[in-house]
Structure formats: C-alpha cells, structure tokens
C-alpha positions as CSV (number, residue, x, y, z in Angstrom):
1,X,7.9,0.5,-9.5
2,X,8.3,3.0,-6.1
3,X,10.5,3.5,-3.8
4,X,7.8,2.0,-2.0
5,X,8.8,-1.3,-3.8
6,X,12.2,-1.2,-2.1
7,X,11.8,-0.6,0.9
8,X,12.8,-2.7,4.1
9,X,9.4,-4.5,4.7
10,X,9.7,-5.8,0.5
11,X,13.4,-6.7,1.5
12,X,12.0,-8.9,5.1
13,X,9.4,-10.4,2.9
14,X,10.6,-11.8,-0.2
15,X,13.6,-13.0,1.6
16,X,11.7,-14.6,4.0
17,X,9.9,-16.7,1.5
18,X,12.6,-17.4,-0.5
19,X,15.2,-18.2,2.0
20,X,12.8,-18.9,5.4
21,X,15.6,-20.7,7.4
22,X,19.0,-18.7,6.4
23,X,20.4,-16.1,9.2
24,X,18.8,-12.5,8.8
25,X,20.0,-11.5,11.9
26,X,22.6,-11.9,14.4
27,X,22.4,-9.6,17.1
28,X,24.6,-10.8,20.6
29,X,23.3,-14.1,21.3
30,X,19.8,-13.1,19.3
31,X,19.7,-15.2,15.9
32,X,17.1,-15.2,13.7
33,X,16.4,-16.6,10.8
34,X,14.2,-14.7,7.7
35,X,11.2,-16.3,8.6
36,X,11.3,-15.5,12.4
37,X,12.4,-11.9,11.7
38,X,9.2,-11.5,9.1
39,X,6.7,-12.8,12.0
40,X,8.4,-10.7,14.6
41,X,8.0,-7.5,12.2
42,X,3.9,-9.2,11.6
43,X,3.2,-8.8,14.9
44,X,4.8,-5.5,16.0
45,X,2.3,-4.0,13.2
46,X,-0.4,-5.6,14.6
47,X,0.2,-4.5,18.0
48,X,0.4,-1.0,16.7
49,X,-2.9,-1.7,14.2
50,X,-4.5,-2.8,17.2
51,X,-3.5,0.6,19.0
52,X,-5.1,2.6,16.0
53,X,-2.0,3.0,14.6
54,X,-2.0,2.3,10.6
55,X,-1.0,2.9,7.2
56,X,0.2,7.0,6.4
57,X,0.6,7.6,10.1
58,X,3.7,8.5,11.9
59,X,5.7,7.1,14.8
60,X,8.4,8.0,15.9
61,X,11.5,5.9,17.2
62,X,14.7,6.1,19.3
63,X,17.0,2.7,18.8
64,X,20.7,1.5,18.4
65,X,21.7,-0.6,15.6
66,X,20.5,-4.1,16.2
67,X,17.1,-6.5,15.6
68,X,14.8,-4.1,16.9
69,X,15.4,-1.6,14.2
70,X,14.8,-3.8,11.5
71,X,11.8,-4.8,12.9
C-alpha cells in the first residue's frame, strides 16, 4: 500500500459505501450524509476535469474548517 491508499478521497469512498446514510458531516445547519458528501466531492472533480484540470496537477485553495474542505 501508499500513502496514496489513505488518503481523504479512500476515506469518503469506502465510507460511503459502507455506511451511505450515517452523518459525515455536520457543518451549521449543512448535514450530510457519506453518500451525499461522496457525490458532492464527484462532481467538484468533474467540474475541475471539465476545466482541464486533472490527475498530478496542482490547485491551490484558501478555506476554513467545514464541508467545503473535505470536499
């Protein structure tokens, strides 16, 4: 295994099929469950694939603890 293996993305994803409904997040009045975080985390890497953004490149971000960051 690498550190690959472990990193948030593996953690998202196998929870998210092994426990789809159970909180992942709670975030103010945002709550969402494994499954909903996992589709939300989908489609921001499509948005950036779509963008030419992919695999090896780098992006940088600026965000406060919460949803968006595990996403």
């Amino acid at each position: 295994m690498t550190a690959r293996d472990f990193g948030v993305d593996t953690l998202v994803r196998t929870n998210a099929v092994l426990h789809a409904a159970r909180p992942a997040v709670v975030d103010g009045a945002l709550r969402l469950t494994w499954a909903e975080l996992d589709a939300r985390a989908d489609r921001l890497a499509d948005h950036l694939l779509d963008r030419g953004i992919g695999p090896g490149d780098r992006v940088a971000l600026l965000l406060v603890d919460g949803a968006a960051f595990l996403e």
